[in-house]
C-alpha positions in Angstrom: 19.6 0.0 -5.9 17.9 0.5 -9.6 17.7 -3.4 -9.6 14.5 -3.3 -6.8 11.1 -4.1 -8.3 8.8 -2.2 -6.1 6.1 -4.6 -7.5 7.7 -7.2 -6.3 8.4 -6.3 -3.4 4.5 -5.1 -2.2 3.5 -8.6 -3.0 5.9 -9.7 0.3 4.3 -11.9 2.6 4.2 -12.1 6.2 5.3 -15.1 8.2 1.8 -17.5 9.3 -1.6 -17.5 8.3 -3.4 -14.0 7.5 -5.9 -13.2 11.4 -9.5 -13.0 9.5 -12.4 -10.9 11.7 -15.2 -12.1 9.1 -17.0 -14.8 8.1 -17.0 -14.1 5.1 -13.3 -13.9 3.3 -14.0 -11.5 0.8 -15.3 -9.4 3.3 -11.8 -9.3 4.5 -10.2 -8.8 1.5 -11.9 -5.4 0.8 -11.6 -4.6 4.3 -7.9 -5.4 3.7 -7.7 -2.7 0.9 -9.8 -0.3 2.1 -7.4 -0.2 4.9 -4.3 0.0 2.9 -5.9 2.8 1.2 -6.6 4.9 4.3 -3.5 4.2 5.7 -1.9 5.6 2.1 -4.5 8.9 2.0 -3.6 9.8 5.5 -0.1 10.1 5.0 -0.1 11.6 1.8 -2.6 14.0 3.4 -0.5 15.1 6.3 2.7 15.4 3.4 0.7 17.4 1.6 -0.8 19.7 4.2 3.1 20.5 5.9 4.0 21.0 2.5 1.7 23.5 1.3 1.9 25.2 4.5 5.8 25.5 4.0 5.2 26.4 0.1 3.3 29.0 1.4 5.0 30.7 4.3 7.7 30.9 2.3 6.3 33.0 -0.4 7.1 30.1 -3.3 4.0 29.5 -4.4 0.1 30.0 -3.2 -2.3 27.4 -2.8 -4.4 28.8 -5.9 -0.8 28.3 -7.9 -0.3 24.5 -6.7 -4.0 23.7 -7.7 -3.1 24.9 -10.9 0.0 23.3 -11.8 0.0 20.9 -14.8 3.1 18.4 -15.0 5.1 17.8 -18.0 5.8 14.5 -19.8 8.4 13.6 -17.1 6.7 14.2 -14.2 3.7 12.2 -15.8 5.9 9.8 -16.3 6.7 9.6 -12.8 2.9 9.9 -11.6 2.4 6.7 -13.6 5.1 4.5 -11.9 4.0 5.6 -8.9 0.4 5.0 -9.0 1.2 1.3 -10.7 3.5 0.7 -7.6 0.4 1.9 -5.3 -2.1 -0.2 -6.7 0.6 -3.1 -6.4 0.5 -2.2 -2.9 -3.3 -1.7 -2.5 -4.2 -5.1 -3.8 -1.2 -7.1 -2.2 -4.1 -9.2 -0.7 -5.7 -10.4 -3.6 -2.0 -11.3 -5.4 -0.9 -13.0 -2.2 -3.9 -15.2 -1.6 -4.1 -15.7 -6.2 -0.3 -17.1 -5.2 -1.3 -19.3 -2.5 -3.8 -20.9 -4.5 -1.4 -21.6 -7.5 0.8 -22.8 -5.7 -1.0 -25.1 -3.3 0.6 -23.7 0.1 -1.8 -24.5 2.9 -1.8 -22.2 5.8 -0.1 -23.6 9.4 -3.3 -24.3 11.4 -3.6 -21.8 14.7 -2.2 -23.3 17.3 1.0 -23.4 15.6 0.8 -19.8 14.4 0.0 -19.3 18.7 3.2 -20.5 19.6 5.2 -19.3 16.6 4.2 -15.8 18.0 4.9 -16.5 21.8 8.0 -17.4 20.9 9.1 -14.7 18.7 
């Protein structure tokens, strides 16, 4: 399993032609990130929350200590592979579309995207 690029893989793209609420398309796009981003926050947040609670309760650590902690040059390490994968993630929109355009895919018009999805 070492051989998965995570990087790679957050630029996978979905069967069909992107649904777009906006006139404008890059007006979607950040909408499209934002999203992503909220999504991401609210999870980590909830992670984070049943965490500290269960740090806590079980006399490991207080709050006050986990603000405090400072990472070594492994765990940074970590933090930066991590946040290079999220940003992957995050801006999947913007590599996707960069990809279509290189590569001169045209999007299936709607009515077959329609009837691709009623018959899925």
């Amino acid at each position: 399993m070492d051989d998965i690029d995570p990087i790679a893989l957050a630029g996978t793209r979905a069967k069909g032609k992107r649904p777009y609420f906006f006139k404008d398309p890059d007006v979607e796009r950040v909408l499209s990130i934002a999203m992503v981003i909220a999504m991401e926050h609210a999870v980590t947040r909830q992670r984070l929350d049943a965490l500290e609670r269960l740090i806590e309760s079980k006399g490991v650590a207080t709050r006050a200590e986990l603000d405090a902690f400072q990472p070594d040059a492994a765990a940074e390490a970590e933090r930066t592979t991590w946040m290079q994968e999220y940003v992957a993630r995050v801006l999947r929109i913007v590599q996707q579309e960069t990809e279509a355009l290189e590569s001169g895919a045209k999007e299936p018009p709607m009515a077959d995207l329609i009837a691709q999805m009623r018959d899925e």
